[in-house]
C-alpha positions in Angstrom: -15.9 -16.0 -9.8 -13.2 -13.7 -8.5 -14.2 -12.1 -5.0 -12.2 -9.2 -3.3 -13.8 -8.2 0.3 -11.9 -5.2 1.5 -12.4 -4.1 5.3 -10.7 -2.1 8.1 -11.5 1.1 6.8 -12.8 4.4 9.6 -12.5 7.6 10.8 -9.0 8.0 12.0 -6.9 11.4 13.1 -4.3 13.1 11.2 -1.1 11.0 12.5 -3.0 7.8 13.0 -2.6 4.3 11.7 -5.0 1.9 10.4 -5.0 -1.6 8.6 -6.9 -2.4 5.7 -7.5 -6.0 4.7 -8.2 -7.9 1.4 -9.9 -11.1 1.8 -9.4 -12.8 -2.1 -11.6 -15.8 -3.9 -11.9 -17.1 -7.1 -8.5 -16.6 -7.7 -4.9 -18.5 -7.9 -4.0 -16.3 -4.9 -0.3 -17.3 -4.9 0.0 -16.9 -8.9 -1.5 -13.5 -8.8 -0.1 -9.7 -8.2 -2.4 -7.5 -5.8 -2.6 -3.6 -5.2 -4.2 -0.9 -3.4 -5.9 1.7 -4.8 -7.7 4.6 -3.6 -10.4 7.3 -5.1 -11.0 10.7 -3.3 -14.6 12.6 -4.6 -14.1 14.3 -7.3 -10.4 12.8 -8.3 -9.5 9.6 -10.5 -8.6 6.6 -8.9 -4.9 6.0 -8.5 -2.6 2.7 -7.0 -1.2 3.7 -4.2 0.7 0.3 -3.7 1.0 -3.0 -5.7 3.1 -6.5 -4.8 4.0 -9.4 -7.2 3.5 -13.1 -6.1 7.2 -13.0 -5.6 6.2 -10.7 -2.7 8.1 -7.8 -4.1 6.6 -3.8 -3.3 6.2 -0.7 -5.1 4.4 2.5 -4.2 3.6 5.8 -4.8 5.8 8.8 -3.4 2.2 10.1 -2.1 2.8 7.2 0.2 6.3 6.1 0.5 7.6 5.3 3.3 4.2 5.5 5.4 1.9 2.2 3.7 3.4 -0.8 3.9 1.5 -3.7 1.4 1.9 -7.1 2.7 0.4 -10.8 1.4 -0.4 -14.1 3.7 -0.1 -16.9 0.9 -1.9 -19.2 3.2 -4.9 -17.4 3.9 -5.3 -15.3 0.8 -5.1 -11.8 2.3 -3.8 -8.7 1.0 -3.1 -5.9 3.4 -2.4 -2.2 3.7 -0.7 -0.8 6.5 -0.9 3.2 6.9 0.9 5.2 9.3 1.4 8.8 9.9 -2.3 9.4 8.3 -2.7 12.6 6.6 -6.0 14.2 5.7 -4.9 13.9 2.4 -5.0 10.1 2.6 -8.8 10.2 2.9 -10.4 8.2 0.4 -12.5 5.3 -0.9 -9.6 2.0 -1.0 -10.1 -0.5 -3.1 -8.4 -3.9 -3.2 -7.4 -4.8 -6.8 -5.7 -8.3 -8.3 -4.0 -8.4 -11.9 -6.2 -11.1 -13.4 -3.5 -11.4 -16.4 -0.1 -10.0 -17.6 -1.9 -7.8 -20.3 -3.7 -5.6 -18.0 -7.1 -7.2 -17.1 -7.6 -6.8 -13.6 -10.7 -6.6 -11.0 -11.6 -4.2 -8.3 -13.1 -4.8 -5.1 -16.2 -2.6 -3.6 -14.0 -0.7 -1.5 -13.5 0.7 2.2 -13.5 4.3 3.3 -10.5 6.0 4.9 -11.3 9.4 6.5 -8.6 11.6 8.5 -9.7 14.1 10.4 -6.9 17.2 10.8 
């Protein structure tokens, strides 16, 4: 069955980096888009960055130009790179994969991001 095991999440200060990891199972990793999302209390989940199995990005304008999504092929990783933290940014991410090209996908249990202002 498919298996997402996101880590790296913590309590980071405003201006801060951290780097969350995707470990992925069950899954044709190489066949297979990936994303980030992430839920704050009391808002709706929303993607925050996504890459194809061709390896190309897209992200939000929350976060452009400050997360950086990368794939390792060979070890069947997803990760998200955050720099320049905001308080904003803090949320539960989740690590999601696109299971098929008409919208079934599968979420991950998540990691906590706090930032501290």
């Amino acid at each position: 069955q498919v298996q997402l095991v996101e880590s790296g999440g913590g309590l980071v200060q405003a201006g801060g980096s951290l780097r969350l990891s995707c470990a992925a199972s069950g899954v044709t990793f190489s066949r297979k888009a990936f994303g980030w999302g992430r839920q704050a209390p009391g808002k709706q989940r929303e993607l925050v960055a996504s890459i194809s199995s061709g390896g190309s990005a897209n992200y939000a304008d929350s976060v452009k130009g400050r997360f950086t999504i990368s794939r390792d092929n060979a070890i069947n990783a997803v990760y998200l790179q955050m720099n320049n933290l905001e308080p904003e940014d803090t949320a539960v991410y989740y690590c999601k994969v696109d299971l098929t090209p008409w919208g079934a996908m599968y979420w991950g249990q998540g990691t906590q991001v706090t930032v501290s202002s």
